[in-house]
N, C-alpha and C positions, 0 to 999 in steps of 0.2 A: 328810540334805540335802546337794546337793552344791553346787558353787558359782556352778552355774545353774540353782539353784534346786529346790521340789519339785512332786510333783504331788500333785495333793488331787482333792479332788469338790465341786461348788456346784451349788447352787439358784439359776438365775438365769432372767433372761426377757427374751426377745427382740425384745417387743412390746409394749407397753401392755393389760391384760386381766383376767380373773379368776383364780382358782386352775391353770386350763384352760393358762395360757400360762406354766406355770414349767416347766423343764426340771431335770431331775437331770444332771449333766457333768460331763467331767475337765476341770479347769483346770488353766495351770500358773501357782503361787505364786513370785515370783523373793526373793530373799535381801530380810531386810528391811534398809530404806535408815536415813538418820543418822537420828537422834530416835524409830527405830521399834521393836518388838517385833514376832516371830512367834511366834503362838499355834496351839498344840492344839488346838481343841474339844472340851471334854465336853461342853457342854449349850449350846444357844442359845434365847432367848427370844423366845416369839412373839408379837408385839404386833399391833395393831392401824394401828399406824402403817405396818407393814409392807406389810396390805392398800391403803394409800393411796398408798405406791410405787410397788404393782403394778401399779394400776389407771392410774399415771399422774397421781392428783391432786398429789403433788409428784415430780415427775422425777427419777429417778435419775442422775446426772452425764454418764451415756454409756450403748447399748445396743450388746449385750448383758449384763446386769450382774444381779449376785447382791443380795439382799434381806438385811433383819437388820441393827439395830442396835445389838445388845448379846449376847454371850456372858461364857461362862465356861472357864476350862480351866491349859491350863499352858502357859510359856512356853518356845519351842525353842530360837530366838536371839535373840540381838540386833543391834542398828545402833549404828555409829561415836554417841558420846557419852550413850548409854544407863547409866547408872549407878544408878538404882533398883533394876533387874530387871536378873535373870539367866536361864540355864536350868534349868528344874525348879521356877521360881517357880509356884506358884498363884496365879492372878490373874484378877478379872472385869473386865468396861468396859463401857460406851454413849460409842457413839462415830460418827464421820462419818469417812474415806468410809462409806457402807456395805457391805454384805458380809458380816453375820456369819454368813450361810449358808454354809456353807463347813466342810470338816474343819480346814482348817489358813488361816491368811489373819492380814496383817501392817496394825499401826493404828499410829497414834504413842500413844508410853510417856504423853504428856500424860494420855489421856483410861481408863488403865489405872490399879485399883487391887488392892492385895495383897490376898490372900483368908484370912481367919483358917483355921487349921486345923479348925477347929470349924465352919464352917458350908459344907456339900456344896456340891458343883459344881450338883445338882439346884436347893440354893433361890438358889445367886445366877443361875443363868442365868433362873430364875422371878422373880426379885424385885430383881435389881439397877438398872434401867430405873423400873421401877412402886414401888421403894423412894424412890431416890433422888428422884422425883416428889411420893410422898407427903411427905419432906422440903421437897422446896421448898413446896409446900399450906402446910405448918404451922412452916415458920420463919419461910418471907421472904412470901409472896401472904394467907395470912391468919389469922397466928396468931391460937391461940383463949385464951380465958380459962377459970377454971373458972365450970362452970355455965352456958356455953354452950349452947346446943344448934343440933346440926347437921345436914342431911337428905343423904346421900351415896346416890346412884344408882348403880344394880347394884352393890348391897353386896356381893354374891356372888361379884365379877367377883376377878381379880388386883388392878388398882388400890383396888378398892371395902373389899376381907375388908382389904389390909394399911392404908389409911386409916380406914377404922372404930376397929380396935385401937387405932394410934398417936392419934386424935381422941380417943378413950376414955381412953388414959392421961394426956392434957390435961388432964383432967378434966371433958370436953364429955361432954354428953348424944346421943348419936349416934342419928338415927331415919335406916332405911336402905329403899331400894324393892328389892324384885325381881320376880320373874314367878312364881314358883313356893312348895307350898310347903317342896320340898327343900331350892330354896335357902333359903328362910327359914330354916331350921333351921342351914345353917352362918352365914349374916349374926348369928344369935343367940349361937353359938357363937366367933364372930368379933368381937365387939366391940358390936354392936348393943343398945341397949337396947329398941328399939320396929321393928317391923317394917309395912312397906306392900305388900300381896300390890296390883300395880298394875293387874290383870289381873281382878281382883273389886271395888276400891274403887279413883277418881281420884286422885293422891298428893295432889293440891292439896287434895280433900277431907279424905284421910288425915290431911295436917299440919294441916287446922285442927282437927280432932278431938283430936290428940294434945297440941298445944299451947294447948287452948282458945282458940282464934282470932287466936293472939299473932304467930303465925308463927317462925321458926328466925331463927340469927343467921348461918349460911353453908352454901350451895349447894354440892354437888360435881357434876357433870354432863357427861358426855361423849357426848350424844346430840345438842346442836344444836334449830334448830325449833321444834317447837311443845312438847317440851318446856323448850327453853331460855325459852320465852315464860313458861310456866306457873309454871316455877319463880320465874322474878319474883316475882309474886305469892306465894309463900311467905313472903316475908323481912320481919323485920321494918326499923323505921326503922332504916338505916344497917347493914342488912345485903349482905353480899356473895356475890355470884352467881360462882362460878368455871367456865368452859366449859374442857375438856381432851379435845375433839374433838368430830366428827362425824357419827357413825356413823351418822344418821338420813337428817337431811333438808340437812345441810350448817350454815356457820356463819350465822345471821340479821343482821340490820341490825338498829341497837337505837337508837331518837330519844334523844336527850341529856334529851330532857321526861318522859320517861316514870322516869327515876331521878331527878328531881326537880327543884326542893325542895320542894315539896309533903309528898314520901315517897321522902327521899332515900336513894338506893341503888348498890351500886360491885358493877363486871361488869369481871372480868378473863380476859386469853386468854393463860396463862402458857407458858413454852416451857421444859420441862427441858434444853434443850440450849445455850441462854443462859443458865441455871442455873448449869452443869458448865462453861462454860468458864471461866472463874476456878478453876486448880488447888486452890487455898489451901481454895476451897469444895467443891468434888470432895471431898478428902480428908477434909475436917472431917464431910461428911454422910456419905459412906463410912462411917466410922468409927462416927458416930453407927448410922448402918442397920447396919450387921452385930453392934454389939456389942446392939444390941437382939434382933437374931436370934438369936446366940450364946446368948443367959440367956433366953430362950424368950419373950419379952416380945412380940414379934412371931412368928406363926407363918405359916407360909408354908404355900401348899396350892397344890400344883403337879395340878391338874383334867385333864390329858391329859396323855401322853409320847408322840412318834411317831419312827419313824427319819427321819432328816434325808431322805432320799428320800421321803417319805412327808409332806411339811411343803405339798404341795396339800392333803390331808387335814385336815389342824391347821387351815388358811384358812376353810375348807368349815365345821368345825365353831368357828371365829369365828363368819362370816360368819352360821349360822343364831342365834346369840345365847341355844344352848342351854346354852352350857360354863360352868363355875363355874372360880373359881381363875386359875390361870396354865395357861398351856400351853408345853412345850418340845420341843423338837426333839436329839435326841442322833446325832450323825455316827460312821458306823462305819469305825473305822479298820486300814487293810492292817498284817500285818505286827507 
């Protein structure tokens, strides 16, 4: 790197669109500034939030602009009062700007944490975003008790396989939906004690089956709509409905009557990114997610790898809701 800086490759989009409108490009990366780190990429994580940038449902700060908000990799320099990190650290983040499409690209050190030795570039760039989420679920939005029991939608998924495990070692009784019944076979392998194929039986039937009529004590759900409606009705008295996206039909309106008191019930629209901003909290769940991943206690299952040119494809296969696991993106670097 020179001292104007390098040049890299991003994934960025010039328009508001579908997978259709991202371009593969050389950008130039300039020196990172005070409080910042510049990173490597090895591995970038593909979220679904990502799809929601592209399309424009939240706006990206400026166009034309690169996608991603979370990698993994190693750090090249640093910025005037960076004292955590050096060069040659490993270290993963979810972080704002956006940008983590990209081979090389600069974030502040705030929202970066060290990467243990022990756990690859592959599963944090898969699991540090949808880790640290599953964290907030079950520390601060709705910790669970033992003997709970809880119905977590697309058990299959990245968010769904590492909240099932981490629910499970709660001591919660985990009953998970999928579509398939391949994925059932990892949702089982993954934490699941009871499986809903939703695509043969309605989950809402599923759960009163499985719970002889009682219903669960907490919702996971990222679809929105009608099944956000449905899921209500799952819960029991003083159960909590947690929504962690859209992917359906969008976020519903929900009457204040309809949670009670009759059959009083709490619906939360939590945001990992107000989560992480309090460092103190950052690092404590850090810590907490990786040393779990470390000692095998959380296993991470990375469902797709594409070349970072190749990351409309990764979209494409969100967007059909056939993939299990995570997906990442890996940037090939010159040189």
């Amino acid at each position: 790197m020179t001292d104007d800086g390098t040049t890299t490759h991003a994934v960025r989009i010039h328009r508001y669109g579908g997978p259709e409108e991202m371009r593969y490009e050389r950008v130039e990366v300039p020196p990172p500034g005070d409080g910042e780190v510049q990173i490597r990429h090895r591995t970038v994580g593909v979220n679904y939030l990502d799809t929601y940038h592209c399309r424009g449902v939240f706006p990206l700060p400026q166009l034309p602009g690169a996608l991603g908000v979370e990698g993994a990799g190693e750090v090249v320099a640093v910025g005037a009062g960076v004292k955590a990190f050096a060069a040659g650290d490993r270290v993963t983040y979810i972080g704002r700007p956006i940008g983590s499409y990209a081979g090389v690209r600069n974030i502040a050190a705030d929202y970066v944490l060290p990467l243990p030795d022990n756990v690859t570039f592959e599963q944090a760039g898969a699991a540090t975003l949808q880790g640290l989420t599953a964290h907030m679920l079950l520390r601060r939005v709705a910790p669970l008790g033992n003997r709970d029991t809880v119905l977590v939608h697309a058990a299959a998924g990245g968010l769904g396989s590492l909240l099932c495990q981490w629910a499970r070692l709660e001591g919660a009784r985990v009953i998970g939906t999928v579509g398939s019944e391949e994925k059932a076979r990892l949702a089982l392998d993954r934490g699941c004690d009871d499986i809903i194929l939703y695509r043969e039986e309605p989950f809402v039937d599923g759960v009163r089956r499985l719970t002889d009529g009682e219903g669960v004590d907490a919702v996971y759900e990222g679809l929105g709509g009608e099944v956000f409606h449905q899921s209500l009705t799952c819960l029991k008295a003083f159960g909590h409905l947690i929504n962690l996206g859209q992917v359906a039909e969008g976020l519903p309106t929900v009457n204040l009557a309809d949670l009670g008191p009759a059959n009083p019930r709490t619906v939360s629209v939590p945001g990992v990114f107000a989560y992480v901003a309090c460092r103190q909290r950052l690092e404590a769940a850090g810590r907490e997610l990786f040393d779990l991943i470390s000692r095998g206690m959380l296993r991470v299952h990375v469902g797709g790898s594409y070349p970072l040119q190749e990351a409309a494809a990764a979209h494409q296969a969100l967007k059909g809701r056939e993939t299990s696991g995570s997906l990442i993106l890996w940037p090939e670097h010159e040189g």
